[in-house]
MIZA-299447 format. One record per residue (C-alpha): x, z, y. Coordinates in steps of 0.5 Angstrom, whole numbers. Layout:
// MIZA-299447
<site px="X" pz="Z" py="Y"/>
...
//
This chain:
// MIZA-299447
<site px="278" pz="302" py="203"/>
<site px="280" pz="298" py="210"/>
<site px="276" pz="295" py="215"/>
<site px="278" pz="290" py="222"/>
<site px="275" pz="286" py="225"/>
<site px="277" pz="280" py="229"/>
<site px="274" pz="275" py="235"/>
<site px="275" pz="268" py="235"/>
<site px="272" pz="262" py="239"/>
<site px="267" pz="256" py="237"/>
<site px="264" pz="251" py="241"/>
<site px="257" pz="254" py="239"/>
<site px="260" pz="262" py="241"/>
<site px="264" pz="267" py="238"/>
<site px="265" pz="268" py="231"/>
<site px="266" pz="275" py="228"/>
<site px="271" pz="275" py="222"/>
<site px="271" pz="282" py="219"/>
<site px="277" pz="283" py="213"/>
<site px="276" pz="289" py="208"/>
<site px="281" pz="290" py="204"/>
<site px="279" pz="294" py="198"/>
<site px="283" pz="300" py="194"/>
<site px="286" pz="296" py="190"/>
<site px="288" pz="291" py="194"/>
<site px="283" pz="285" py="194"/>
<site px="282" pz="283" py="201"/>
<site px="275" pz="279" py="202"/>
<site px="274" pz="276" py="210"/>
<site px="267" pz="275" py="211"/>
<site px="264" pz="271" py="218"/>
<site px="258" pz="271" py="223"/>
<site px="257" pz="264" py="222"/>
<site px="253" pz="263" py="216"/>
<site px="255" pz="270" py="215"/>
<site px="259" pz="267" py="209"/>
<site px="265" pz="269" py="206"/>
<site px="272" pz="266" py="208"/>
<site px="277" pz="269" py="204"/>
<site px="277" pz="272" py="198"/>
<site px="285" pz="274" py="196"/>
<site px="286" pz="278" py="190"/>
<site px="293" pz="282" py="187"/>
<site px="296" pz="279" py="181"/>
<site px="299" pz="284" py="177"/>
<site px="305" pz="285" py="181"/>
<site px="301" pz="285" py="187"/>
<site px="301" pz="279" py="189"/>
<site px="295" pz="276" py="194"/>
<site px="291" pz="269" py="192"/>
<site px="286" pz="267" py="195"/>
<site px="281" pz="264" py="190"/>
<site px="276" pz="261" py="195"/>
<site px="275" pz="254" py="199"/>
<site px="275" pz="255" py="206"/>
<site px="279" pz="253" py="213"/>
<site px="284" pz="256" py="217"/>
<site px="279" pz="257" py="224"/>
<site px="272" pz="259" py="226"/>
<site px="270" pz="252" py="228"/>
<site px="271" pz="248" py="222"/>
<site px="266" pz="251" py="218"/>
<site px="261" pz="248" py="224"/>
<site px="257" pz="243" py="221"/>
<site px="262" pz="242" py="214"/>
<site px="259" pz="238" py="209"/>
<site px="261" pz="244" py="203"/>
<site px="258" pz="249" py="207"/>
<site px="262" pz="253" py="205"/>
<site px="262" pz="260" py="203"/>
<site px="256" pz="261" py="207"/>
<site px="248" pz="262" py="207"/>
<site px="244" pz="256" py="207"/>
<site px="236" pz="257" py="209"/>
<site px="231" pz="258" py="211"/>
<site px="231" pz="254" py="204"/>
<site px="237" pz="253" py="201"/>
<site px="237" pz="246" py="197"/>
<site px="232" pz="240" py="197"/>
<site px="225" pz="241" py="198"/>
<site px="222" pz="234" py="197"/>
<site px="222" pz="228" py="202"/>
<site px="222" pz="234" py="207"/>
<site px="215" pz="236" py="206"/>
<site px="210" pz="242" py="202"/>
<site px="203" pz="245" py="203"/>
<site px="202" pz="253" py="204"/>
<site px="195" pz="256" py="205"/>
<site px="192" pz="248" py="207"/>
<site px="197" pz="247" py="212"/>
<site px="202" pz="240" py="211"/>
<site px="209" pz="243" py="215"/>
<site px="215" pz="237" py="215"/>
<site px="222" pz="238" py="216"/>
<site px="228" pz="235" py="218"/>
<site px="231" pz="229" py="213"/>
<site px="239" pz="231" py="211"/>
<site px="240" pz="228" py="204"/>
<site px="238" pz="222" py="203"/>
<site px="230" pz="223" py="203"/>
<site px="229" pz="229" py="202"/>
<site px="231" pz="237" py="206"/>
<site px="237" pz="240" py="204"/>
<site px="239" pz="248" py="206"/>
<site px="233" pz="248" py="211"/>
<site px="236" pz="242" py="216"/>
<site px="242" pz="240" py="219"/>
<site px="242" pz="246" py="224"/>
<site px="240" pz="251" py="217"/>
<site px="242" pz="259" py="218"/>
<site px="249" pz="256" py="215"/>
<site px="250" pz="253" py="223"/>
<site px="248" pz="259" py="226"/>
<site px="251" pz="265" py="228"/>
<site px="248" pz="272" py="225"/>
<site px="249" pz="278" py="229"/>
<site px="255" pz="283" py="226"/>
<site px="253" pz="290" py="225"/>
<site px="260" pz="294" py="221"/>
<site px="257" pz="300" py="217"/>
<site px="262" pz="304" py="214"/>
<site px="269" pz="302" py="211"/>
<site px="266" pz="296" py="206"/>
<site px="259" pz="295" py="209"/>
<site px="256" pz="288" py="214"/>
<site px="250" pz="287" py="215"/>
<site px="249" pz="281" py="218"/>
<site px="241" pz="279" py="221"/>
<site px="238" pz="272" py="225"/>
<site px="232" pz="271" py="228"/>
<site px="228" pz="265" py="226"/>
<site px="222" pz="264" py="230"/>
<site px="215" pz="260" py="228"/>
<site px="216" pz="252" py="227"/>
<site px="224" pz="254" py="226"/>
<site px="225" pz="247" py="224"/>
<site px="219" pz="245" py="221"/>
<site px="218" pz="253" py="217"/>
<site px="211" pz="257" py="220"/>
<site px="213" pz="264" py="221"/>
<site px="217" pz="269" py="226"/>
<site px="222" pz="270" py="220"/>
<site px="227" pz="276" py="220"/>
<site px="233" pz="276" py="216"/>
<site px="238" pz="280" py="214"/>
<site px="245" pz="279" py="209"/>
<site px="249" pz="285" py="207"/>
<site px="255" pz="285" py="203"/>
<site px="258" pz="291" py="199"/>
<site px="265" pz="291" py="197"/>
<site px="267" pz="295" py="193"/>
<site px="273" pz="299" py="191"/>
<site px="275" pz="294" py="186"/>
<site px="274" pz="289" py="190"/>
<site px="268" pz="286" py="188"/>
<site px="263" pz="283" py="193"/>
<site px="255" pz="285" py="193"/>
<site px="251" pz="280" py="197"/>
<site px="243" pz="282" py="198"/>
<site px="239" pz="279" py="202"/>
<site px="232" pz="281" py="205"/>
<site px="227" pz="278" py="209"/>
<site px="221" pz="279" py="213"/>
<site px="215" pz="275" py="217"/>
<site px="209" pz="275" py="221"/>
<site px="206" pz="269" py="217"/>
<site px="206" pz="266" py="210"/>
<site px="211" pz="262" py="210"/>
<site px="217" pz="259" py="204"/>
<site px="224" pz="263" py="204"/>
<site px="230" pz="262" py="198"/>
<site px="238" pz="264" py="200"/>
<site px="244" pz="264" py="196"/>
<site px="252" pz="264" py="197"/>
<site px="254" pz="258" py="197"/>
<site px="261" pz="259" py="196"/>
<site px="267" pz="255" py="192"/>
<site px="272" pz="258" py="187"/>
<site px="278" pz="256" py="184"/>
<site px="280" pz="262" py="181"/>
<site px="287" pz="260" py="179"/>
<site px="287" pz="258" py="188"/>
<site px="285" pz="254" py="193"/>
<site px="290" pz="250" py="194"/>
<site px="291" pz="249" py="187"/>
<site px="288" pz="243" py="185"/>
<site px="282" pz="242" py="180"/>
<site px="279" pz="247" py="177"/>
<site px="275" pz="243" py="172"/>
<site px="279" pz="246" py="167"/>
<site px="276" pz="252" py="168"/>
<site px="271" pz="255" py="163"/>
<site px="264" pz="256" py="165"/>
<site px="259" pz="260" py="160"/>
<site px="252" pz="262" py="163"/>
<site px="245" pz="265" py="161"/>
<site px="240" pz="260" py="161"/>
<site px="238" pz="256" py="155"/>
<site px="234" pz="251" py="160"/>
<site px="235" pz="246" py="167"/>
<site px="232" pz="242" py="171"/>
<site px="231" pz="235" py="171"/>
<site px="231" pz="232" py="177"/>
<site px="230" pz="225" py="180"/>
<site px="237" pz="221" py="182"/>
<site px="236" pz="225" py="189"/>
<site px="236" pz="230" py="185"/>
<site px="229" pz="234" py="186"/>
<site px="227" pz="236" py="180"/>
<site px="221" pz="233" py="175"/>
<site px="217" pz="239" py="174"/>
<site px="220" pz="239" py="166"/>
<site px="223" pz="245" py="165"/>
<site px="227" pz="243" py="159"/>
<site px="232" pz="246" py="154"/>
<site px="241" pz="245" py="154"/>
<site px="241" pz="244" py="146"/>
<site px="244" pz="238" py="145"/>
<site px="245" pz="236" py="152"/>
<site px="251" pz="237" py="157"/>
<site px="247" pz="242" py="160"/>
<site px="249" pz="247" py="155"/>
<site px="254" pz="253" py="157"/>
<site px="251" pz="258" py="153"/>
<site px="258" pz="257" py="150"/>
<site px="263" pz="257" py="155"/>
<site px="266" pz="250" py="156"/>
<site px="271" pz="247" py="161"/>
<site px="267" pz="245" py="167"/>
<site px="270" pz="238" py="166"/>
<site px="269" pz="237" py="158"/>
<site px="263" pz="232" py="158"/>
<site px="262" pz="231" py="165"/>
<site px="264" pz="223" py="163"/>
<site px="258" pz="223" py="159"/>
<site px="253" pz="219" py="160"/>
<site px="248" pz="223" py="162"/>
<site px="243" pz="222" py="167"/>
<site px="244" pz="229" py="170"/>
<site px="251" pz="229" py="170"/>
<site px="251" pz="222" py="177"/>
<site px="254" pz="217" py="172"/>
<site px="259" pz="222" py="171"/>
<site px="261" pz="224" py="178"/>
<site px="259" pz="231" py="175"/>
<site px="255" pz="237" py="176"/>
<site px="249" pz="239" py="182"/>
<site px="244" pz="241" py="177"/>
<site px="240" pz="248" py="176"/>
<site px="238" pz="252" py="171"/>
<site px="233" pz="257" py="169"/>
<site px="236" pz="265" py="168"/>
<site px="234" pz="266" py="161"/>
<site px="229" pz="272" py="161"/>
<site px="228" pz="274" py="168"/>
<site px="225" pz="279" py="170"/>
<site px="227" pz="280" py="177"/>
<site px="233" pz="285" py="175"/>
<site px="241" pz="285" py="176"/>
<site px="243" pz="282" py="170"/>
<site px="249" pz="277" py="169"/>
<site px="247" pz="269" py="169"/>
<site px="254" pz="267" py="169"/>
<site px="262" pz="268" py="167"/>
<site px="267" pz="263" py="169"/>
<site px="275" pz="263" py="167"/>
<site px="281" pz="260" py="169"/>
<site px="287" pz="259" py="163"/>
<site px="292" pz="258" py="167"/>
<site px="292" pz="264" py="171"/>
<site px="287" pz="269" py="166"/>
<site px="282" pz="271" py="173"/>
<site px="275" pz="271" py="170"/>
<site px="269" pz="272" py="175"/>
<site px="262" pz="275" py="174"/>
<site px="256" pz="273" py="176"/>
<site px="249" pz="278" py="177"/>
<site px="244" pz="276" py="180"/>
<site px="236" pz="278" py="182"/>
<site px="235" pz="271" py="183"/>
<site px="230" pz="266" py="177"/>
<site px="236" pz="260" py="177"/>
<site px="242" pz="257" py="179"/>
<site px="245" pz="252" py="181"/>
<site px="252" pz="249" py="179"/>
<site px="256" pz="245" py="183"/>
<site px="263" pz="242" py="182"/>
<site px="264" pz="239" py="188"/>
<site px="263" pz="232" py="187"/>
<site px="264" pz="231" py="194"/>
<site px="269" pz="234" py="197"/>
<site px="273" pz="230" py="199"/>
<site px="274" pz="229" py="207"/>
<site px="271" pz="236" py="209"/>
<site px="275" pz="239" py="213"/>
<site px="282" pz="241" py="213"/>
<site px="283" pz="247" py="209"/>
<site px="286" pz="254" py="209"/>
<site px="295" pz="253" py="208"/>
<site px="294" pz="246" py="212"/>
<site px="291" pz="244" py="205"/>
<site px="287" pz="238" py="204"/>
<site px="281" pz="239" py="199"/>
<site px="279" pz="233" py="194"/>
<site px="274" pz="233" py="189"/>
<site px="273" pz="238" py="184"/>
<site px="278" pz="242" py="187"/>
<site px="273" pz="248" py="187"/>
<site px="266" pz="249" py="183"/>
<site px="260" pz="253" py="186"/>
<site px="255" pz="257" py="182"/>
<site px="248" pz="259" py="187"/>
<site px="244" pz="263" py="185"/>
<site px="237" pz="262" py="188"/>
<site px="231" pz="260" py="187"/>
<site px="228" pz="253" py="184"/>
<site px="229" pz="247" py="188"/>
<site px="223" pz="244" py="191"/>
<site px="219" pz="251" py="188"/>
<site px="214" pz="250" py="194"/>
<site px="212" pz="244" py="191"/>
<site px="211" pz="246" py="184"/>
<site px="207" pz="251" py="182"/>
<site px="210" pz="252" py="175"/>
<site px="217" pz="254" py="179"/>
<site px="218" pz="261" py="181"/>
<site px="214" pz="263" py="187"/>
<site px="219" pz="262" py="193"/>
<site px="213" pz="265" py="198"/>
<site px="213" pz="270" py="203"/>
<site px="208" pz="272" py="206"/>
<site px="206" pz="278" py="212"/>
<site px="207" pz="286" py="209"/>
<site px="212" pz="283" py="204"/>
<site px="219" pz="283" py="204"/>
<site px="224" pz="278" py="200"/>
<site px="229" pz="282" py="197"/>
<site px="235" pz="278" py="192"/>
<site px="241" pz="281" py="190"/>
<site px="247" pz="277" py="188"/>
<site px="255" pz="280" py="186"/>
<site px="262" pz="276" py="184"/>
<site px="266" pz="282" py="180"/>
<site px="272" pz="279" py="178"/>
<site px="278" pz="280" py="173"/>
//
């Protein structure tokens, strides 16, 4: 394992990017800014390097992008609806992003800030931000902390802890884009997704959810066989934004709070398979509809629609507002732990 670091400028302070290249040659680059991933670069089987995610060639583009890519949304990743939850009696507002509602914790979520970097051996980074009391709207003093693990596979684990001095509402995820065959390689809707969740979501055309958590059978919803992501995303299914594709949520199958594998996505053209384990009770799918017009990409590329799909393990959209959701509350003496890991082939 090998492990540099590299300082670069952005108009809100200096960014740290941190490349750890792994024993067999995977090299994964990870940043301060949302401490998110920027570059995740693996060896074909004549050692060749492709990097298989969305992201942009400097520091200063991922400032405010609309894919908030690679990076860690909070302090509540996903809508929370019409910016508004009850905790212990007290009515707390946050600020509107995404049509009515509150979408990653605001416009100045965790992803738009820099995280402190602490580098800990060859293949450790430990990324901490202090979010204070009314921090867009949240109660509490909240302490957060990422930490990636990369391993001599190149794998990448990402856990996720979090304190506070007062109850407040706490979700983070990894909001990373994969295209397995390359991210400058056009759309990945030929990719083939399998997850283990027999149900979703439904939610509202904003997309927050009903309160119904409903079965896959008989739906597009339905990965509980691998389907290529874009075999049905013309159905005419509500969920499914007249056709536009997937943002949508489903529920681990059995959860328990342990590691367990939610997902498998593969891509026939290049034989590169990616393994999802979370901690986390749901995941959000998402085939980037919107991708179009974010910033320019790594390579000078321009990124279109479809061109790379994000799997989010985290708790539920609009938990707080639903009592029958998982519980996403935190409150004083305890400590939020979620773990998430990409294991690839």
């Amino acid at each position: 394992m090998k492990l540099t670091t590299e300082k670069l400028p952005s108009p809100i302070g200096e960014v740290t990017w941190v490349k750890i290249t792994a024993d067999n040659g995977a090299e994964i680059v990870l940043s301060s800014l949302g401490a998110g991933i920027v570059a995740v670069k693996l060896p074909d089987a004549n050692g060749k390097l492709t990097d298989v995610v969305l992201g942009y060639p400097d520091a200063a583009s991922y400032i405010g992008d609309g894919p908030c890519a690679g990076k860690t949304p909070g302090r509540y990743a996903n809508r929370i609806a019409k910016g508004h939850f009850t905790l212990d009696g007290h009515e707390y507002t946050l600020p509107i992003n995404n049509g009515p509602n509150s979408l990653h914790g605001g416009p100045d979520g965790f992803m738009n800030r820099i995280w402190n970097t602490t580098v800990d051996g060859d293949n450790r980074v430990v990324f901490t931000l202090d979010s204070p009391d009314g921090d867009a709207g949240y109660p509490g003093n909240l302490k957060a902390m990422t930490v990636y693990t990369i391993g001599m596979d190149g794998s990448v684990q990402i856990d996720y802890y979090a304190t506070t001095d007062k109850a407040t509402v706490i979700n983070l995820t990894n909001h990373t884009y994969f295209n397995l065959d390359g991210h400058n390689t056009g759309s990945c809707l030929d990719h083939e997704l399998k997850m283990a969740c027999s149900k979703w979501l439904p939610t509202d055309d904003t997309l927050i959810p009903s309160g119904e958590i409903a079965s896959v059978k008989g739906t597009p919803m339905d990965f509980i066989q691998a389907h290529k992501l874009g075999e049905r995303i013309q159905e005419k299914f509500d969920a499914l934004i007249f056709g536009k594709g997937y943002d949508n949520c489903w529920m681990v199958d059995d959860w328990d709070g342990s590691l367990k594998e939610v997902a498998t996505l593969k891509a026939p053209k290049s034989g590169r398979k990616l393994t999802v384990k979370t901690t986390q009770p749901a995941a959000q799918v998402y085939t980037g509809n919107w991708l179009d017009g974010c910033p320019t990409g790594k390579d000078g590329y321009t990124y279109k629609d479809y061109d790379a799909v994000a799997i989010e393990c985290q708790g539920c959209p609009d938990a707080p507002n639903h009592s029958n959701f998982p519980c996403q509350m935190l409150l004083p003496g305890q400590e939020y732990h979620q773990t998430i890991k990409f294991e690839f082939e």
